[in-house]
C-alpha positions as CSV (number, residue, x, y, z in Angstrom):
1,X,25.9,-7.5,-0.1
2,X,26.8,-8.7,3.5
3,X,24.2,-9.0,6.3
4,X,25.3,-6.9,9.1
5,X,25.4,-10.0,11.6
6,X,28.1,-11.7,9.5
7,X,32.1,-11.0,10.4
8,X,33.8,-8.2,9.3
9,X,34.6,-8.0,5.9
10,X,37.9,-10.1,4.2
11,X,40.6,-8.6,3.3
12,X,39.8,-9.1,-0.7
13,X,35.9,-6.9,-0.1
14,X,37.8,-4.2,2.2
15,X,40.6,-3.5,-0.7
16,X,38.3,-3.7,-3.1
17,X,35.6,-1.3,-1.4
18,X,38.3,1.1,-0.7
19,X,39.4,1.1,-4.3
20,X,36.1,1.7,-6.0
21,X,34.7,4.0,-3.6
22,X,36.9,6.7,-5.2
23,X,34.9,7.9,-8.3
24,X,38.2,8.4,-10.4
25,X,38.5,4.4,-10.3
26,X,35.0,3.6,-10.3
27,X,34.8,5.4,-14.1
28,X,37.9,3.7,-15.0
29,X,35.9,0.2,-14.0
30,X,32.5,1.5,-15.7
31,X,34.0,2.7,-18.7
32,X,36.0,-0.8,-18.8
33,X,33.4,-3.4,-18.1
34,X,30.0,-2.0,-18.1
35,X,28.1,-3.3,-21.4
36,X,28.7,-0.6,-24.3
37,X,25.0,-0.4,-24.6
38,X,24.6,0.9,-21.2
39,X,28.0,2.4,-21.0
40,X,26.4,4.6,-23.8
41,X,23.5,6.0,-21.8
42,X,25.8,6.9,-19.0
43,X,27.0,10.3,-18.0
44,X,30.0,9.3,-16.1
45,X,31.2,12.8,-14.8
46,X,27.8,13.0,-12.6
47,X,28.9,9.6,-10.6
48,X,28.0,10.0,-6.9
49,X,28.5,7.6,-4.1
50,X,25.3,6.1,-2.2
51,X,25.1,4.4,0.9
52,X,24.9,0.8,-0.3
53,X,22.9,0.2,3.2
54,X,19.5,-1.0,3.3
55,X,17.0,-1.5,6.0
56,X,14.7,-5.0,5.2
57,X,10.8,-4.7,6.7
58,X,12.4,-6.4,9.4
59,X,14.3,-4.3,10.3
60,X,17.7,-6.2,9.6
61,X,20.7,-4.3,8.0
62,X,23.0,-5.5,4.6
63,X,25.0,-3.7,2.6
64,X,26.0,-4.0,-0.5
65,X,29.8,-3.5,-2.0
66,X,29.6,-0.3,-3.7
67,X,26.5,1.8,-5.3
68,X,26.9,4.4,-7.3
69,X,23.7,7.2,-8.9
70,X,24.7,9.1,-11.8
71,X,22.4,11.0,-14.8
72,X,21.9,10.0,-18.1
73,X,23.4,11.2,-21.4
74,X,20.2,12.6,-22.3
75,X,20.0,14.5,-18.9
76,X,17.2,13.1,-17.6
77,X,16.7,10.1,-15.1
78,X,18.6,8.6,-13.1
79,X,21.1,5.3,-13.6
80,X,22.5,3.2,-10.8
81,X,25.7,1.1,-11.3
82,X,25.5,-1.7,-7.9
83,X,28.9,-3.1,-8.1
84,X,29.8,-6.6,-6.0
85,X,32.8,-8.4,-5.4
86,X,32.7,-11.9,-4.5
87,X,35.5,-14.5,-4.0
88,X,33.8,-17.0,-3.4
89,X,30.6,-18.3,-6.3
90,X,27.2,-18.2,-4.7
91,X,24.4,-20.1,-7.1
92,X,22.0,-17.5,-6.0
93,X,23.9,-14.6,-6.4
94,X,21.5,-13.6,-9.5
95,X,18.9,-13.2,-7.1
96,X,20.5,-11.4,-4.5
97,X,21.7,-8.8,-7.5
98,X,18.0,-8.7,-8.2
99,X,16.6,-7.8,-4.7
100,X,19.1,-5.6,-4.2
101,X,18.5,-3.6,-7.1
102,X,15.0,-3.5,-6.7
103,X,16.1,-1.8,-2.4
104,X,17.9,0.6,-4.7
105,X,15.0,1.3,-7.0
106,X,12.6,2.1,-3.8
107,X,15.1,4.6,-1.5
108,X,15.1,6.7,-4.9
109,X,11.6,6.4,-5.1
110,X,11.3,7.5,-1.6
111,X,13.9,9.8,-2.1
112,X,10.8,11.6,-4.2
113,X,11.9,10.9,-7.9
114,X,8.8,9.9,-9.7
115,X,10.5,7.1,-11.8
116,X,12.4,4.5,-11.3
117,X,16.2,4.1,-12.0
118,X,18.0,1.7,-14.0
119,X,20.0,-0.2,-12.0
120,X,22.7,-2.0,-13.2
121,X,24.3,-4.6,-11.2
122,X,27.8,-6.1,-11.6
123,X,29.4,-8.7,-10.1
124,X,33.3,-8.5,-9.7
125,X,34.4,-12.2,-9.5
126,X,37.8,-13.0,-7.7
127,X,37.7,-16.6,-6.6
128,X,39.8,-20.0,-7.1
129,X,37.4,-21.7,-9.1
130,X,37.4,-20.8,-12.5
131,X,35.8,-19.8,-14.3
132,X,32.5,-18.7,-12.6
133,X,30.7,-21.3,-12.5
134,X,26.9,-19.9,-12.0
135,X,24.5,-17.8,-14.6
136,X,24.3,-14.1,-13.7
137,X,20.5,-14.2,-15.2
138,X,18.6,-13.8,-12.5
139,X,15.4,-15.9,-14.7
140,X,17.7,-18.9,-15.1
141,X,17.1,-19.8,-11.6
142,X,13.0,-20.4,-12.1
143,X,12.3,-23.6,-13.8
144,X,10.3,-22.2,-16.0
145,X,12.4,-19.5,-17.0
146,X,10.1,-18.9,-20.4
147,X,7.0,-18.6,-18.3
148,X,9.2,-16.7,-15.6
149,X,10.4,-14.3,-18.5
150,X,7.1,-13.7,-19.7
151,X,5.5,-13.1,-16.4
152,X,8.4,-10.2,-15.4
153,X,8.3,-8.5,-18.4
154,X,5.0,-8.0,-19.5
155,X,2.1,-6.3,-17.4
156,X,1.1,-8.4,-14.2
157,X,-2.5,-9.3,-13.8
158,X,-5.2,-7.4,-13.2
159,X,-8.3,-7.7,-11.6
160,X,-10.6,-4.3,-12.1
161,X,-13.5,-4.9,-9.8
162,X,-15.2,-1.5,-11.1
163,X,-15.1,-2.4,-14.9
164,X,-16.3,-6.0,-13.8
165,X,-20.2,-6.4,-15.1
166,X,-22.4,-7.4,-12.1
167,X,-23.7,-10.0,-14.2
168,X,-20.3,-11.7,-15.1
169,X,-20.0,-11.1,-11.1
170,X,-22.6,-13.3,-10.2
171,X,-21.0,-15.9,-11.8
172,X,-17.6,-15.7,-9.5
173,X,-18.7,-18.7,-6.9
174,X,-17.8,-18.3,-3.6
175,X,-15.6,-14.8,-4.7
176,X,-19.3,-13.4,-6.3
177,X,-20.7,-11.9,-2.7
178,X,-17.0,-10.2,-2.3
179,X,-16.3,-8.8,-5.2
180,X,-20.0,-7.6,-5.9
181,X,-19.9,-5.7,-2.1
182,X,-16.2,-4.3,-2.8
183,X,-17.8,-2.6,-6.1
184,X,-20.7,-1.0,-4.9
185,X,-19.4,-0.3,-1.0
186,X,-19.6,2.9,-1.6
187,X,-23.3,3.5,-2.9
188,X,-25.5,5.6,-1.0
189,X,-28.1,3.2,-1.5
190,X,-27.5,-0.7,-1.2
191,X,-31.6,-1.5,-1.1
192,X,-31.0,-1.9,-5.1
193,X,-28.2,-4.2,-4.5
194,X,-30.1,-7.0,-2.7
195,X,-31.2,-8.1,-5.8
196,X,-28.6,-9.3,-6.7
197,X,-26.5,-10.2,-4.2
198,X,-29.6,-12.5,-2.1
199,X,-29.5,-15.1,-4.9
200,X,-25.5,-15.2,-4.7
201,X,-25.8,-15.7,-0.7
202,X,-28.5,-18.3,-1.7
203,X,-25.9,-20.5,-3.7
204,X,-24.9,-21.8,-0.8
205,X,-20.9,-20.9,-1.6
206,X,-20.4,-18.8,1.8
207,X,-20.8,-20.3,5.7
208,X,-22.8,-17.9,8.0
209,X,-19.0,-16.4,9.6
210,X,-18.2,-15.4,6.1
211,X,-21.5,-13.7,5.3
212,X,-21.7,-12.3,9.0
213,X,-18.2,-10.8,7.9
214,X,-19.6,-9.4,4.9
215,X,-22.5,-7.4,6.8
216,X,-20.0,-6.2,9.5
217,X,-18.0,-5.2,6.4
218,X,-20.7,-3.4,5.0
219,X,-21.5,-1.5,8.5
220,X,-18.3,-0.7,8.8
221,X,-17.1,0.7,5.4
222,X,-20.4,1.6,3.7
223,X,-21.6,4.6,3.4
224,X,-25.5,3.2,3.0
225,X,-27.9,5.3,5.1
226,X,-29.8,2.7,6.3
227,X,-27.4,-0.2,6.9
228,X,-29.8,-1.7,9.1
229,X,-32.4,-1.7,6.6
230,X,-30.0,-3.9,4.1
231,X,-29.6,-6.2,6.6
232,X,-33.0,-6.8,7.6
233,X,-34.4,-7.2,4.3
234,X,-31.2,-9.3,3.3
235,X,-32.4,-11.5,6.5
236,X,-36.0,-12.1,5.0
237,X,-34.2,-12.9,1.2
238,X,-31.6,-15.3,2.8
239,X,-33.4,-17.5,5.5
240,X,-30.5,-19.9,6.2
241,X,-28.6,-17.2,7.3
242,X,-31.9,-15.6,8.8
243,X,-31.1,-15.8,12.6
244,X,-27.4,-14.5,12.2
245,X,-28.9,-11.5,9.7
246,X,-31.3,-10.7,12.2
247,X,-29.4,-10.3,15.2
248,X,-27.0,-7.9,13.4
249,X,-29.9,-5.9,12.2
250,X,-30.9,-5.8,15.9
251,X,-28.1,-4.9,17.1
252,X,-28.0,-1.7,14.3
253,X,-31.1,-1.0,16.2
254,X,-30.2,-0.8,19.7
255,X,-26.9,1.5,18.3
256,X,-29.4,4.0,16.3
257,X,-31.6,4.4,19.4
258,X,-28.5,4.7,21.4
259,X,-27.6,7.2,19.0
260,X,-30.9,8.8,19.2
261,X,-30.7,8.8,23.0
262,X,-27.2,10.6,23.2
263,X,-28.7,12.9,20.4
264,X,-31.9,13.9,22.1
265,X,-29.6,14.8,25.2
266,X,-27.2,17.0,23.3
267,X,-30.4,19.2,21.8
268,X,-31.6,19.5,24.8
269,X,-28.2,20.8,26.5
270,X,-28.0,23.3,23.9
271,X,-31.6,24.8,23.8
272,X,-31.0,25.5,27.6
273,X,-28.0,27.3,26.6
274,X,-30.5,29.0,24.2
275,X,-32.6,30.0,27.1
276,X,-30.2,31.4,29.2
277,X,-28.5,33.3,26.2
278,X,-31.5,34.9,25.6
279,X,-32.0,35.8,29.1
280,X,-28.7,37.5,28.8
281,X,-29.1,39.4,25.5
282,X,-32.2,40.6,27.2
283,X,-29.9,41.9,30.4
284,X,-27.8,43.6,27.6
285,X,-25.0,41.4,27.8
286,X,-22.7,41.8,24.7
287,X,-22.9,38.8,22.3
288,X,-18.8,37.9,22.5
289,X,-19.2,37.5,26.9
290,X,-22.5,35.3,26.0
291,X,-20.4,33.1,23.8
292,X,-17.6,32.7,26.0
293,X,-19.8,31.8,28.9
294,X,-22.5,29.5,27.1
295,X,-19.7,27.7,24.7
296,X,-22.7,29.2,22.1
297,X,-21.7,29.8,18.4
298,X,-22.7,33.2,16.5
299,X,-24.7,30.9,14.6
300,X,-26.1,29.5,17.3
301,X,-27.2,33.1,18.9
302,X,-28.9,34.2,15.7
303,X,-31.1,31.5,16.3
304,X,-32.7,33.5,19.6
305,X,-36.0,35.8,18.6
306,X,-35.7,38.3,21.1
């Protein structure tokens, strides 16, 4: 693949693009060079042409040679032949292979396929130095390509915070008051939780920002109904981080009488919309002129004993 900043393609990428761009020769070289164990799992009459350009998070543009889809014997899935020609060796042209299959894999993804192809790259190799001098396995270029094999062929690892006793949790050091909040976040009720995570925050594993962030953290994504509550007690379990506890908790305070405040106003807008509703049904105004005057709800008018 060539990044689009680079200069125009040489002559030997232009012919060779404009030869195996046309699917009659691009069979001919599948049929010719691909591995007979994936030549066998390869419908060659359903080749298609892709756009071999791909769009990096950065936004910057390469392309790669030639891509071509096409379906499996067993009609179903999807195979991808990625087809470069270099004449020149690049030691890290494994790689590159590699990352660009993988932007292959992900715009058929996106494309809304539910599983991923099987991309097959090749590398076409037209250079002076012969022969090619560099492995086309991407794993030789780790040092330790046994670990590296292992790690990218078997399942990655996997921390499951729900499945995670709270017991084993507390044992976690200065990941314990993290992982502990992340797993019950979403309990209604977090008084039962300070149990546990007071003598975690007592271990002395977390500074007073970190467990500061961890309160905000709980305000903010919990769904506790008395956050402030948590805190306080939390404040009166924890007295080194007392004074910081505290001041949160106050502040959850001032917000609930805010609350309160803005609350209080709001009933009080709507019974005198009550008032004067009922004024009006008394008057023998119809109910629909009522609720477009008052902004009341049919709900709200049932409300009014005449």
């Amino acid at each position: 693949m060539k990044k689009k900043k680079n200069r125009t393609p040489t002559p030997h990428d232009a012919t060779f693009r404009q030869f195996l761009t046309h699917p009659d020769v691009a069979r001919d070289f599948m049929e010719l060079h691909l591995p007979a164990e994936l030549r066998a799992i390869c419908d060659l009459s359903t080749l298609k042409l892709e756009s071999g350009s791909f769009v990096e998070d950065d936004l910057r543009q390469y392309f790669s040679d030639v891509l071509y889809s096409l379906k499996t014997t067993a009609g179903e899935g999807y195979v991808h032949v990625l087809i470069e020609h270099q004449s020149s060796p690049d030691k890290h042209m494994a790689f590159r292979l590699m990352r660009y299959a993988v932007a292959a894999m992900q715009r058929h993804l996106e494309a809304g396929h539910k599983k991923l192809p099987l991309v097959i790259p090749v590398l076409f190799y037209t250079g002076k130095r012969s022969p090619y001098p560099y492995s086309t396995r991407w794993l030789n270029e780790f040092d330790e390509l046994a670990l590296a094999g292992k790690l990218y062929s078997s399942a990655f690892p996997l921390v499951d915070v729900t499945v995670i006793p709270d017991d084993e949790i507390a044992g976690h050091r200065s990941m314990a008051a993290l992982t502990l909040l992340q797993k019950h976040i979403h309990q209604r009720d977090l008084a039962e939780l300070t149990d546990r995570l007071a003598p975690i925050l007592l271990a002395g594993y977390l500074s007073s920002s970190q467990v500061i962030s961890l309160v905000h953290y709980i305000v903010q994504a919990g769904e506790t109904a008395d956050a402030e509550g948590f805190v306080r007690e939390l404040a009166q379990r924890v007295p080194q981080h007392g004074d910081a506890l505290m001041t949160i908790a106050q502040q959850l305070e001032q917000n609930g009488i805010q609350k309160g405040i803005q609350l209080g106003r709001q009933e009080g807008r709507n019974e005198g919309k009550l008032e004067v509703a009922r004024t009006m049904l008394q008057n023998g105004l119809d109910r629909n002129t009522i609720m477009k005057m008052t902004g009341l709800t049919e709900d709200d008018l049932a409300q009014i004993r005449h």
